[in-house]
C-alpha positions in Angstrom: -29.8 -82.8 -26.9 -29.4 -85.2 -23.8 -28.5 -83.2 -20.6 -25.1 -84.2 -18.7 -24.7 -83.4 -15.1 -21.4 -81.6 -14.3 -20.5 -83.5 -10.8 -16.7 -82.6 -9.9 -14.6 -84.4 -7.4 -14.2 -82.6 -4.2 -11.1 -81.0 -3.4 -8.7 -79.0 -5.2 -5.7 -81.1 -7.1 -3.0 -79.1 -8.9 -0.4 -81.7 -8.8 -1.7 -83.2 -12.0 -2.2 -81.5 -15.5 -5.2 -79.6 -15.9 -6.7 -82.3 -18.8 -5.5 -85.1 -16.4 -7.4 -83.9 -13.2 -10.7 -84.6 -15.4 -13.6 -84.3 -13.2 -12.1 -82.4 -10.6 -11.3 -78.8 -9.4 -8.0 -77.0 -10.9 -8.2 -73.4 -9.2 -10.0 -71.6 -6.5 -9.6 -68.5 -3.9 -11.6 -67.8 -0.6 -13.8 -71.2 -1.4 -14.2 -74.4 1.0 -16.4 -77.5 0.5 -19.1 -78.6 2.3 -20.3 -82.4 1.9 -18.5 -82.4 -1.3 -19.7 -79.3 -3.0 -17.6 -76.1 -3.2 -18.9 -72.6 -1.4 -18.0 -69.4 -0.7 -15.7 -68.8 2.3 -17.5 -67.4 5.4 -16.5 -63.3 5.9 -15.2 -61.5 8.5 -15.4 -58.6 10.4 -13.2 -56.0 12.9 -13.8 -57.4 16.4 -12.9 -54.4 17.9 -11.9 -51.0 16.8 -8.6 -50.7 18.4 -5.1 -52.0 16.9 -2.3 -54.0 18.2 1.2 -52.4 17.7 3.2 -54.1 15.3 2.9 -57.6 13.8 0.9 -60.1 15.9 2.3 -63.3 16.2 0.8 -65.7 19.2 -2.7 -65.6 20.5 -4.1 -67.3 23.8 -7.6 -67.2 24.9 -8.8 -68.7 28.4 -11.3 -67.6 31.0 -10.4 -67.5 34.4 -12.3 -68.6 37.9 -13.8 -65.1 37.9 -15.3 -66.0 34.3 -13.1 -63.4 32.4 -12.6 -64.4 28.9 -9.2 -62.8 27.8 -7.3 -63.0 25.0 -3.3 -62.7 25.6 -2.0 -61.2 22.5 1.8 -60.5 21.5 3.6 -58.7 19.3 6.7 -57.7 17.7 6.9 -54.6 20.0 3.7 -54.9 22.7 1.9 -57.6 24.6 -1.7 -57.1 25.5 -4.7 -58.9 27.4 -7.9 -57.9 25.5 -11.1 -58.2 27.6 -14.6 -57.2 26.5 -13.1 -55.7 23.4 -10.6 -53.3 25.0 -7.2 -53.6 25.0 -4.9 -53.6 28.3 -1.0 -53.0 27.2 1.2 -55.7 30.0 4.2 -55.2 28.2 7.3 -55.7 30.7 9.8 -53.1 31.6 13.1 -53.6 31.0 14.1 -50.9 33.4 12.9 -47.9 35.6 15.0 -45.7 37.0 15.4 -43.7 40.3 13.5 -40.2 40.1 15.6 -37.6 38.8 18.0 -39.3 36.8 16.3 -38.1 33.6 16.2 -34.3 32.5 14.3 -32.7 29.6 15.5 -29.8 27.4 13.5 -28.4 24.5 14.3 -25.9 21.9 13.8 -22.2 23.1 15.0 -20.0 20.5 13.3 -19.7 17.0 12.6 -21.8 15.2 10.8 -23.5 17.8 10.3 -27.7 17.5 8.4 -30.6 19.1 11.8 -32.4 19.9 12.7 -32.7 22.9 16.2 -34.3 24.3 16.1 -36.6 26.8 19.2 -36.9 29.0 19.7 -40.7 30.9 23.3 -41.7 31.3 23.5 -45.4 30.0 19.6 -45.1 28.9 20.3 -48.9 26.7 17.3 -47.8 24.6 17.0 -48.3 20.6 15.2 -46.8 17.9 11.4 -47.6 18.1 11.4 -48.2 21.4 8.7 -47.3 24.1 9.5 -45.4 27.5 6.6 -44.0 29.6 7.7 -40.3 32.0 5.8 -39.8 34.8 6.5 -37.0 38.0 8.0 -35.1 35.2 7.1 -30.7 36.2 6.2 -28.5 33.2 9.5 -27.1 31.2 7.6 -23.6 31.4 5.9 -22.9 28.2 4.0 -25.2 26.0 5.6 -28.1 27.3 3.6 -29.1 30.1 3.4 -31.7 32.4 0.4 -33.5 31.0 2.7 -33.7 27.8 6.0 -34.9 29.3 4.4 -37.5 31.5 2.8 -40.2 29.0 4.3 -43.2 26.9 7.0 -42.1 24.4 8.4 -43.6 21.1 11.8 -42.9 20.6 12.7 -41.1 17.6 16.4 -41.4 17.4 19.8 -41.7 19.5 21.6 -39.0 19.3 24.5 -41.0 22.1 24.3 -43.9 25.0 22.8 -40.8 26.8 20.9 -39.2 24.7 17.9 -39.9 23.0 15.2 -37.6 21.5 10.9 -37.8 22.0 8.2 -36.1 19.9 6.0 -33.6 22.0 2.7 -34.4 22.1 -0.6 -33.4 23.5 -2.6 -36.6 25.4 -4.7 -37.0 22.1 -1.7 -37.9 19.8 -1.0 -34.1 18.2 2.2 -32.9 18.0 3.2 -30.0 20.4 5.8 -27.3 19.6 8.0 -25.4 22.2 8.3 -22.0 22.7 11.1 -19.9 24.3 9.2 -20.2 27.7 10.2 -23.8 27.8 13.8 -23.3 29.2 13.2 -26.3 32.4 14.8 -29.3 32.7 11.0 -31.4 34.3 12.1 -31.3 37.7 13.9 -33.6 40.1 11.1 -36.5 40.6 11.0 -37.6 36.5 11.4 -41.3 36.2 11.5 -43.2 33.3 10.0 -46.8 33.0 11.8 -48.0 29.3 9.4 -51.0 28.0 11.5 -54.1 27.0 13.4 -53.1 23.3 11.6 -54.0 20.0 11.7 -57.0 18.0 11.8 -57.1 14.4 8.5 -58.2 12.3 10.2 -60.9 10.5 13.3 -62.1 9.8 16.0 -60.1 8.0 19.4 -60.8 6.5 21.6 -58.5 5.3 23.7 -55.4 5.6 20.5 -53.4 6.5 20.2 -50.2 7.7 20.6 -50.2 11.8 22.3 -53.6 11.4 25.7 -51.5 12.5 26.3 -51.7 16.5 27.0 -48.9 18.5 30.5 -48.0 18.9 31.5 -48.7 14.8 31.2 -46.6 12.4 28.5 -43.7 12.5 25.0 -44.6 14.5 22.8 -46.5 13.2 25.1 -47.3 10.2 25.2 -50.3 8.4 27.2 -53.7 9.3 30.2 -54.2 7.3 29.7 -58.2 7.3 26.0 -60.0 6.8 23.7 -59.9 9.8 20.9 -62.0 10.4 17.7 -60.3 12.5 15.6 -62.7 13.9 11.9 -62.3 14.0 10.7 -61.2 17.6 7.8 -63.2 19.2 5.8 -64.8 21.8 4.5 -68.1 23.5 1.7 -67.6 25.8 0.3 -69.8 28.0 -1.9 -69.7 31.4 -1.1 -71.4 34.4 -4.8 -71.6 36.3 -5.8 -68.0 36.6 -2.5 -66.3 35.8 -0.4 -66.0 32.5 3.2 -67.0 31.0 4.7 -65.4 28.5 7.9 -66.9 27.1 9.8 -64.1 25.0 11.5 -65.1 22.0 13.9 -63.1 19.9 16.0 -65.8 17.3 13.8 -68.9 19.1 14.4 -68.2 22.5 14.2 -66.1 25.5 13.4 -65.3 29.1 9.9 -66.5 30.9 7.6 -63.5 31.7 4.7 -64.1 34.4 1.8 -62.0 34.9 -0.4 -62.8 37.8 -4.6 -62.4 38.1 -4.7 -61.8 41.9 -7.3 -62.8 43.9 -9.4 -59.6 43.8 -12.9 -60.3 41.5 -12.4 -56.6 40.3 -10.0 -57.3 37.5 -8.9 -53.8 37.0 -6.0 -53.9 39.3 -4.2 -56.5 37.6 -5.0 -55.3 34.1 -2.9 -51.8 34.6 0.0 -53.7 35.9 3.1 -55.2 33.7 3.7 -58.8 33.2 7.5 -59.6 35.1 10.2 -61.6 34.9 9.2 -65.0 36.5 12.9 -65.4 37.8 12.2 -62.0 40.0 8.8 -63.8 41.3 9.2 -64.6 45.2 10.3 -67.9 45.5 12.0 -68.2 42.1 14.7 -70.7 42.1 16.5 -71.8 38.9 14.1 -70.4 36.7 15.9 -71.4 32.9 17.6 -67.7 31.3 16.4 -68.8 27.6 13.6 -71.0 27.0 12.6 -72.0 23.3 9.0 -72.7 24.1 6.7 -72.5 27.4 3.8 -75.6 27.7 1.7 -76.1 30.5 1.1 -79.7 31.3 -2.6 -79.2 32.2 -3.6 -82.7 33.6 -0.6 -82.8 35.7 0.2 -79.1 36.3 3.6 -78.6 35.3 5.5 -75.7 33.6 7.9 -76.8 31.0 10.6 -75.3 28.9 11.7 -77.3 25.7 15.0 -75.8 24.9 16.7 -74.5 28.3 19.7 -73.2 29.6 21.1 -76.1 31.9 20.2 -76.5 35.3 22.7 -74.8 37.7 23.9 -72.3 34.5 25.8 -72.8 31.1 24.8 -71.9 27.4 21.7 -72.8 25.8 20.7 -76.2 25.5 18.1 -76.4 22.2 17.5 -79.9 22.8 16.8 -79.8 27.0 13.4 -80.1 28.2 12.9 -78.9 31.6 10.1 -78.3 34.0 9.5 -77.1 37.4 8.1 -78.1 40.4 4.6 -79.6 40.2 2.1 -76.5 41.1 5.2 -74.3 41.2 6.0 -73.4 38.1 8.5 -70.2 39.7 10.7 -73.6 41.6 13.0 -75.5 39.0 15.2 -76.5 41.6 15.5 -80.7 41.0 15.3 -81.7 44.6 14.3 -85.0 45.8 11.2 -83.5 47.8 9.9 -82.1 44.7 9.5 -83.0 40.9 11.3 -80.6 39.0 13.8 -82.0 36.9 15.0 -81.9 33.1 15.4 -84.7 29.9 17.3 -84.2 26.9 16.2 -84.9 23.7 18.8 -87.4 21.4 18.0 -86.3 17.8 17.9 -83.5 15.9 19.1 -79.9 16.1 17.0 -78.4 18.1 13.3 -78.6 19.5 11.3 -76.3 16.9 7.2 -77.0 18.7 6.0 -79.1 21.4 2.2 -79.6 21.4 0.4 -80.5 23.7 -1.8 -83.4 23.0 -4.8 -85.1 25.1 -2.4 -87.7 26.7 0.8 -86.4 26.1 3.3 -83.7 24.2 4.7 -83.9 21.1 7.8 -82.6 20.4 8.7 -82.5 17.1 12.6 -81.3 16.7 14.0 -80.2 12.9 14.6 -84.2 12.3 12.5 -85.8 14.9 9.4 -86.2 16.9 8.9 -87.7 20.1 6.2 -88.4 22.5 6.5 -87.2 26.7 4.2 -88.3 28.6 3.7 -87.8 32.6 5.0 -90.9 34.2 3.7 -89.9 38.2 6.4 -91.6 39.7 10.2 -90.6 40.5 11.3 -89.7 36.8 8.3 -87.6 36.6 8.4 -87.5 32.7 9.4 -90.5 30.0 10.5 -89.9 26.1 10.0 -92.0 23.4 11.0 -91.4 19.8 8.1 -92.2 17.7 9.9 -91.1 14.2 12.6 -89.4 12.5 13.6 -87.7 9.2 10.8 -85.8 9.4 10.8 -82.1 9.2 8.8 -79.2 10.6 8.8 -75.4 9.2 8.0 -73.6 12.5 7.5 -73.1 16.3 3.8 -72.5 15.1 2.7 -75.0 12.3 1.3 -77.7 14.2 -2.3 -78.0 15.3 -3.9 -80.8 17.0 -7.9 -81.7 16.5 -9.9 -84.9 17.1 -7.0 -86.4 18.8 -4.8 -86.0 15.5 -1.4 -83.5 15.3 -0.8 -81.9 11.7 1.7 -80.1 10.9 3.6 -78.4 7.6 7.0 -79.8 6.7 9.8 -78.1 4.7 7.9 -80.4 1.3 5.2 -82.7 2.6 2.9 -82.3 5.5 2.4 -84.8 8.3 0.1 -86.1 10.1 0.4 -88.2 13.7 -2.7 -90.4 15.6 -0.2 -92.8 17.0 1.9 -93.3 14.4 4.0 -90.4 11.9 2.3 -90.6 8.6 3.1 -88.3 5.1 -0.5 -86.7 4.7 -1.3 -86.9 0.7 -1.5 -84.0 -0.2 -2.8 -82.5 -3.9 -1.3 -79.1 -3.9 2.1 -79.9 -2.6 3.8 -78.7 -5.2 1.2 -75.7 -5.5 2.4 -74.6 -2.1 6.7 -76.1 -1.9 7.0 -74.6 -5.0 6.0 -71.2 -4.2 6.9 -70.6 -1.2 9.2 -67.9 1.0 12.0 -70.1 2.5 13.8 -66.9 4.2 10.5 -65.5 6.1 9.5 -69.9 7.4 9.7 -68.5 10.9 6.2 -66.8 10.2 4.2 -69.4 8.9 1.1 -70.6 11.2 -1.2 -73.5 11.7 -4.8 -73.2 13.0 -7.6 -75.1 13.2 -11.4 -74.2 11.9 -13.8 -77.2 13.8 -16.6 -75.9 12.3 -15.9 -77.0 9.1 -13.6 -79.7 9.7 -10.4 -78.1 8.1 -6.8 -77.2 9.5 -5.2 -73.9 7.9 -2.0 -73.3 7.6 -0.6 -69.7 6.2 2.6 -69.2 4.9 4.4 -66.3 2.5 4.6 -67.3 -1.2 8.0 -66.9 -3.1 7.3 -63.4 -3.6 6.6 -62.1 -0.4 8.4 -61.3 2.8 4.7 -61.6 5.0 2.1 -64.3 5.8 0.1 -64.3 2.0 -1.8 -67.3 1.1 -3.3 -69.9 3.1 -3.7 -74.0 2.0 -6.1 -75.8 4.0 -7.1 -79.5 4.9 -9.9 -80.8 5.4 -9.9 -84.0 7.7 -13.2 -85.0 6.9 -13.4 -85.0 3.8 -9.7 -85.4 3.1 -9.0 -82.9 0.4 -7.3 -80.1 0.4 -8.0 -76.4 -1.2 -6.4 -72.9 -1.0 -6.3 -69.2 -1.1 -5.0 -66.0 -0.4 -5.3 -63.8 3.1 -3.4 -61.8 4.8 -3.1 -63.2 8.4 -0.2 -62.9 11.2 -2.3 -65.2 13.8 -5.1 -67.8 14.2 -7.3 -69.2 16.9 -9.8 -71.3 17.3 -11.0 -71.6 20.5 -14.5 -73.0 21.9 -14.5 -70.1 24.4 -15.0 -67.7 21.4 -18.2 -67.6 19.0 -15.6 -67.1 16.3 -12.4 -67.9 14.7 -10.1 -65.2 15.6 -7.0 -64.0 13.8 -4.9 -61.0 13.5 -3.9 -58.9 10.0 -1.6 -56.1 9.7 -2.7 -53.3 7.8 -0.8 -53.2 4.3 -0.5 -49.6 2.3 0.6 -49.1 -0.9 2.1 -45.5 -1.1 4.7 -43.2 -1.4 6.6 -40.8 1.3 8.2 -37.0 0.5 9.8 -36.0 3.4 7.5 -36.1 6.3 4.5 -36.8 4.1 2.9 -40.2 3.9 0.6 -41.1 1.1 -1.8 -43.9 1.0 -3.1 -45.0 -2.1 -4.3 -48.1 -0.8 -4.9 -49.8 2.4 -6.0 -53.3 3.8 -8.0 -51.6 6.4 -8.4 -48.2 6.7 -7.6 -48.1 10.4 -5.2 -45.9 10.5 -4.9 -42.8 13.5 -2.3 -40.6 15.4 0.3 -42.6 17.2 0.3 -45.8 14.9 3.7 -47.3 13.9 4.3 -47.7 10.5 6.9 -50.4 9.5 8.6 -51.8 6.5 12.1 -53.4 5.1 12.9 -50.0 3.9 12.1 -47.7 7.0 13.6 -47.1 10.5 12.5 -48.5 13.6 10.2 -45.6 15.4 8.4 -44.2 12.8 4.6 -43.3 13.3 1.9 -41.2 12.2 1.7 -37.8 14.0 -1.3 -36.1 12.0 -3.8 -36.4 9.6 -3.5 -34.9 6.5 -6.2 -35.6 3.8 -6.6 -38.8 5.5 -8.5 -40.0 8.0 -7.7 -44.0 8.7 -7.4 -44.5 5.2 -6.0 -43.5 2.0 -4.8 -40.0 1.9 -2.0 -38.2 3.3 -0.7 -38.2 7.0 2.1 -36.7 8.6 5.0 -39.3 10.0 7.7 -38.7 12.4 10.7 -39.3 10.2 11.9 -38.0 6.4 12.1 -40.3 3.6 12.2 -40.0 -0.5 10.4 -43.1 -1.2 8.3 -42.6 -4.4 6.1 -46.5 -4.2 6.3 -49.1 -1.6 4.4 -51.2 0.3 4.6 -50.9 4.3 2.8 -52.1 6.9 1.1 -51.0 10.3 -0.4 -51.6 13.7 -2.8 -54.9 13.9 -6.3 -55.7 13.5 -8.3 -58.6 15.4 -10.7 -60.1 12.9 -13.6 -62.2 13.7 -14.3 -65.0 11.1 -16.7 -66.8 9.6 -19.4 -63.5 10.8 -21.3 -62.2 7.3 -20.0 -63.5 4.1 -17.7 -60.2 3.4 -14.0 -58.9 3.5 -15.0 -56.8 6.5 -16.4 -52.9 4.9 -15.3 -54.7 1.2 -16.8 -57.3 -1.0 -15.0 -60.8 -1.2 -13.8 -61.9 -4.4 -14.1 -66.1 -4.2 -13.9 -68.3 -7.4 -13.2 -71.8 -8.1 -12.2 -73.8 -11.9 -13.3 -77.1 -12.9 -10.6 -79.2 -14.5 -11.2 -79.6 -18.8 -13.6 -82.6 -19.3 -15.2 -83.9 -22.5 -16.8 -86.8 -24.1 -15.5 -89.4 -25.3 -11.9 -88.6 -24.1 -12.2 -86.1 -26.6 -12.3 -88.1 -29.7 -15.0 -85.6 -30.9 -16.4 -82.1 -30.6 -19.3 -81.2 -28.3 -21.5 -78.7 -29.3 -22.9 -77.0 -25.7 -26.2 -75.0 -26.2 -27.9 -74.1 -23.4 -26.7 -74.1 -19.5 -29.0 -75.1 -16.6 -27.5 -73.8 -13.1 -27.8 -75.3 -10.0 -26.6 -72.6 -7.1 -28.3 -72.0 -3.6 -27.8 -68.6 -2.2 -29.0 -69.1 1.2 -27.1 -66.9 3.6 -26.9 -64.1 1.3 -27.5 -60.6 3.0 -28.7 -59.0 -0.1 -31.9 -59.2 -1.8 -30.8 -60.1 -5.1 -28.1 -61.9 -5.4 -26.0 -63.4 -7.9 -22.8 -65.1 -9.3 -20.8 -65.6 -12.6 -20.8 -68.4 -14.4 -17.8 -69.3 -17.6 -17.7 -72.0 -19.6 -13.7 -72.0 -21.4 -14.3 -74.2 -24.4 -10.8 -75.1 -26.1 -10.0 -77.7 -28.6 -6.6 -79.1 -26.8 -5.1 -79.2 -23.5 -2.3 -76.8 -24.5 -4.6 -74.3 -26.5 -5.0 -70.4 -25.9 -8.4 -70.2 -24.5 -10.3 -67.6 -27.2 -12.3 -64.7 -25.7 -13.5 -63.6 -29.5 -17.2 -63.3 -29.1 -17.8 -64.0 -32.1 -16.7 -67.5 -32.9 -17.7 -71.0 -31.3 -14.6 -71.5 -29.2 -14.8 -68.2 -27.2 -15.4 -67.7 -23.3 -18.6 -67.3 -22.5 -19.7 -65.6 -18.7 -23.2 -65.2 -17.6 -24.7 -64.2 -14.2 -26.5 -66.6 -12.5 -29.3 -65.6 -10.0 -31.2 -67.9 -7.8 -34.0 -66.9 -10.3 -32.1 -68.0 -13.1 -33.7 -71.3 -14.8 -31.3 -71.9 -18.0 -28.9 -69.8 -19.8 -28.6 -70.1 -24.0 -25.2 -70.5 -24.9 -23.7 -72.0 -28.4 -20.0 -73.2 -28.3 -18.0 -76.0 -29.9 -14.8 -77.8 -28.8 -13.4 -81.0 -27.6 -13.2 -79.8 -23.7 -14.9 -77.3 -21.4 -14.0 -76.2 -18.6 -16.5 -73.9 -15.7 -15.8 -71.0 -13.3 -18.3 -70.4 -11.0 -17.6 -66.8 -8.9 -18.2 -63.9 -7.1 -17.4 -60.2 -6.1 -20.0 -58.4 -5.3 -20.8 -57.5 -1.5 -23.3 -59.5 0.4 -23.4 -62.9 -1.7 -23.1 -66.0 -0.3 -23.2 -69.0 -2.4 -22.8 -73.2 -2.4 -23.0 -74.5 -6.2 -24.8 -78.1 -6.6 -24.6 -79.8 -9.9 -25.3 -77.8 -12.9 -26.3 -79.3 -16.2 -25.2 -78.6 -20.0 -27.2 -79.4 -22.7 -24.7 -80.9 -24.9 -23.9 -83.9 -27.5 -20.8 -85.0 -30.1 -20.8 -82.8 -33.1 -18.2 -84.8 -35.5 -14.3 -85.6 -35.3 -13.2 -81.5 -36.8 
């Protein structure tokens, strides 16, 4: 029988029938293609063994004059600067009060507790949110000082001034009272309240806690629909020092956290980030800002959606941007170039990008170009396209001088001009997708291999799910599914770096968690545990049976919840290091299209398979992958996996020892999946061959 050489178009195209895509790829997960062959995605690992609170949204990495390499990460509820793998918590205070204006009482008569109430007339704190004691005196018994005077979640608001804390020892265990415990912590306590929590993603609804204070019963639900707005981050540096441009519903106020000039870093790492408005010399700084950029070549701070200059309501199409080298003066004067533009089109600004010679700013209908003029009007716009659409502040990424981004049902591409970027899983990806939860999706870049990323929540899911790439090289397009909140890519990195919240599967019984099954098992003491279905302040206080991963643990609040899936704190993953899913194997696959001969006009017997599959990379000694042929007589057939006739699926392994494979089927059109699970393969298929022929009309 002549051999015939299975060579496959690269790229993955599900826009067309699977009989029509002949000689190309149908299906895939965790593969990408390099010089037109497909391969295994490249693994990750944990960068570093400590979590992020809550759901990561924004990362920025930059080194500064002293050669630090940080990483500015920000959450839902915590902004950190991670440095040489350690985390440093720079999370602004919304308030600290005078010493003495908080007291402490604890339970002294039997049964004893680890609550303790915490008195602070007009505290303004909510559920879930983080306060840090300090010059607090021992309440007599087992509440000591070293146990009052640490950071705090708060467990639940019992009035505007009252709220209740945990007790807990400096290691994360829960600490009871005891009828020695009868002080109040003295007359020096002072609380520093860290700014309120955000929510994770977006919610609409008549949730629990959507109620505010003052109607109906605490905490009680709204009696009309409310929508909660995801809570997150844009981070930027300005030379050595950092901007952080809070955003709860799109906007917010500009946070500014300076380096210093010391070489020793560790005094600027154990302060807070601050409002840049309260910054000496601070004039006109905007209230609400949509998104922060830094003009690099020209060194400008900008704002693109602004509260007016000299005061009124939010402005989502105003662009405005302070002082040359002084990004705390947005005072327009005509000694210095501060000044504002307004955008004509559109809603509102949703990303501006900054580009090698300019910024894009793409609005919900438009995108224009700004470019630094260096003359009295300081910045020009021009509108380079409109009825376009974009589906968030974070799904555009530029590379090679090219800006991609994901629309509501195309994506886009601009290198001068706005183009529709063909796409062959468009529908794959519109069609299934979470319209409710677009504020989450992200764009990222991969220059290693050429591709742009882009991860979005499929029609199922309220969180970040699958992932469709683009390769620009190549110009084809494949996809997959991973869990990721964040992406960067960033030369002063040996990896791609991107954030994951850990996802359980499990049930609660009062105060007991259990984890049947976990993302990552990196679970310990202290870490926040959140969901649609749980209230804000809720975090592991003890190990049961587990230990990080599945088992039982203790939590600080009750629930009957007998299955769901919830989330918790955040892990920083390097990719493309090993070929794995971190500790676990990765399961990657990819499906031919149907072909045949002779468009099908007769059978083809198949006898024997000849592989052709490099395993280079590999970090085990032997190897291997599975190999299917699906024979079926007709593009709507069941596929058969009866052994025993002709037409059945037929699955080898494949080793890099393997020279041919005996197989014996019959049918008009085959198909091939090529795949593997097992931990430590890595694998790039070439061109296998089939030893086939026509075998008569029936």
């Amino acid at each position: 029988m002549p051999l015939v050489k299975m060579q496959f178009r690269p790229g993955v195209n599900k826009d067309q029938t699977n009989y029509s895509n002949e000689g190309g790829w149908f299906e895939c997960n965790k593969i990408r293609f390099r010089s037109g062959y497909p391969q295994k995605l490249g693994g990750w690992l944990k960068y570093s063994f400590s979590t992020l609170v809550g759901a990561c949204r924004e990362m920025w990495n930059y080194v500064t004059s002293f050669n630090e390499n940080f990483l500015v990460l920000g959450t839902n509820i915590k902004t950190y600067i991670e440095v040489g793998g350690t985390l440093y918590d720079i999370t602004p205070l919304r308030e600290t009060t005078p010493a003495g204006a908080v007291t402490f009482s604890a339970v002294t008569i039997a049964p004893f507790s680890s609550v303790i109430t915490v008195t602070d007339t007009g505290h303004g704190a909510s559920l879930g949110d983080y306060v840090t004691f300090s010059g607090a005196a021992s309440l007599g018994g087992n509440i000591v000082a070293a146990v009052l005077n640490q950071e705090y979640i708060i467990t639940s608001i019992i009035s505007v001034n009252q709220y209740t804390i945990q007790a807990k020892n400096t290691s994360g265990a829960v600490v009871t009272s005891n009828a020695s415990d009868t002080g109040s912590g003295g007359a020096a306590v002072v609380a520093a309240y860290q700014l309120s929590i955000g929510n994770a993603g977006g919610t609409y609804g008549y949730g629990w806690g959507t109620g505010t204070w003052s109607r109906g019963t605490w905490s009680s639900g709204s009696t009309s629909p409310i929508n909660l707005s995801q809570r997150d981050w844009i981070i930027t540096n300005f030379d050595n020092d950092i901007f952080l441009n809070l955003r709860n519903g799109g906007k917010g106020p500009i946070y500014y956290w300076p380096r210093g000039t010391i070489t020793d870093p560790s005094t600027a790492l154990a302060t807070r980030a601050v409002l840049l408005s309260t910054v000496s010399g601070a004039s006109d700084v905007p209230t609400d800002v949509g998104q922060i950029v830094v003009s690099q070549n020209d060194k400008h701070l900008l704002g693109f959606g602004c509260t007016p200059y000299g005061g009124g309501s939010y402005d989502p199409l105003l662009i405005r941007w302070a002082n040359q080298d002084n990004p705390e003066n947005w005072t327009p004067t005509v000694t210095n170039s501060a000044g504002f533009l307004r955008v004509s089109r559109g809603s509102y600004i949703v990303q501006a990008i900054p580009t090698r010679q300019e910024i894009l700013v793409i609005t919900d209908s438009s995108v224009y170009s700004l470019q630094f003029l260096g003359t009295a009007d300081v910045f020009s716009l021009q509108e380079l396209s409109d009825n376009i659409s974009i589906v968030s502040a974070r799904a555009a990424s530029s590379v090679n001088n090219v800006t991609y981004w994901m629309g509501l049902d195309k994506f886009y591409a601009y290198a001068g001009r706005v183009e529709t970027l063909p796409c062959t899983l468009r529908n794959h990806v519109f069609n299934n997708i979470n319209y409710d939860q677009l504020s989450q999706i992200i764009s990222g870049t991969n220059e290693g291999f050429h591709e742009v990323w882009w991860f979005y929540p499929t029609a199922t899911s309220n969180f970040l799910n699958a992932y469709v790439i683009y390769n620009y090289m190549e110009k084809i397009w494949y996809y997959g599914t991973i869990e990721r909140t964040s992406w960067i890519d960033s030369a002063l990195r040996q990896y791609p770096q991107a954030t994951a919240a850990i996802r359980m599967s499990c049930s609660i019984s009062g105060t007991t968690l259990t984890v049947n099954s976990i993302s990552n098992p990196s679970l310990s003491v202290g870490s926040v545990i959140y969901g649609d279905t749980l209230q804000a302040g809720t975090y592991i206080t003890a190990f049961g049976t587990g230990t990080g991963g599945t088992g039982t643990y203790t939590i600080s609040q009750s629930y009957s919840l007998p299955s769901v899936t919830l989330f918790s704190n955040a892990v920083i993953f390097n990719h493309e290091q090993g070929v794995n899913d971190d500790v676990n194997p990765m399961e990657a696959y990819i499906t031919s299209s149907d072909y045949d001969i002779q468009d099908g006009d007769q059978f083809m017997l198949t006898r024997r398979l000849i592989p052709d599959v490099d395993f280079t990379s590999s970090t085990i000694s032997a190897p291997s992958l599975d190999m299917t042929i699906y024979p079926r007589s007709y593009p709507g057939g069941a596929i058969n996996t009866n052994p025993t006739i002709t037409q059945s699926v037929i699955q080898t392994a494949i080793t890099q020892y393997t020279n041919q494979v005996f197989i014996r089927t019959r049918a008009r059109q085959l198909a091939i999946k090529v795949g593997s699970s097992d931990f430590g393969v890595q694998w790039q298929l070439g061109s296998p061959r089939v030893d086939a022929r026509a075998d008569g009309r029936r």
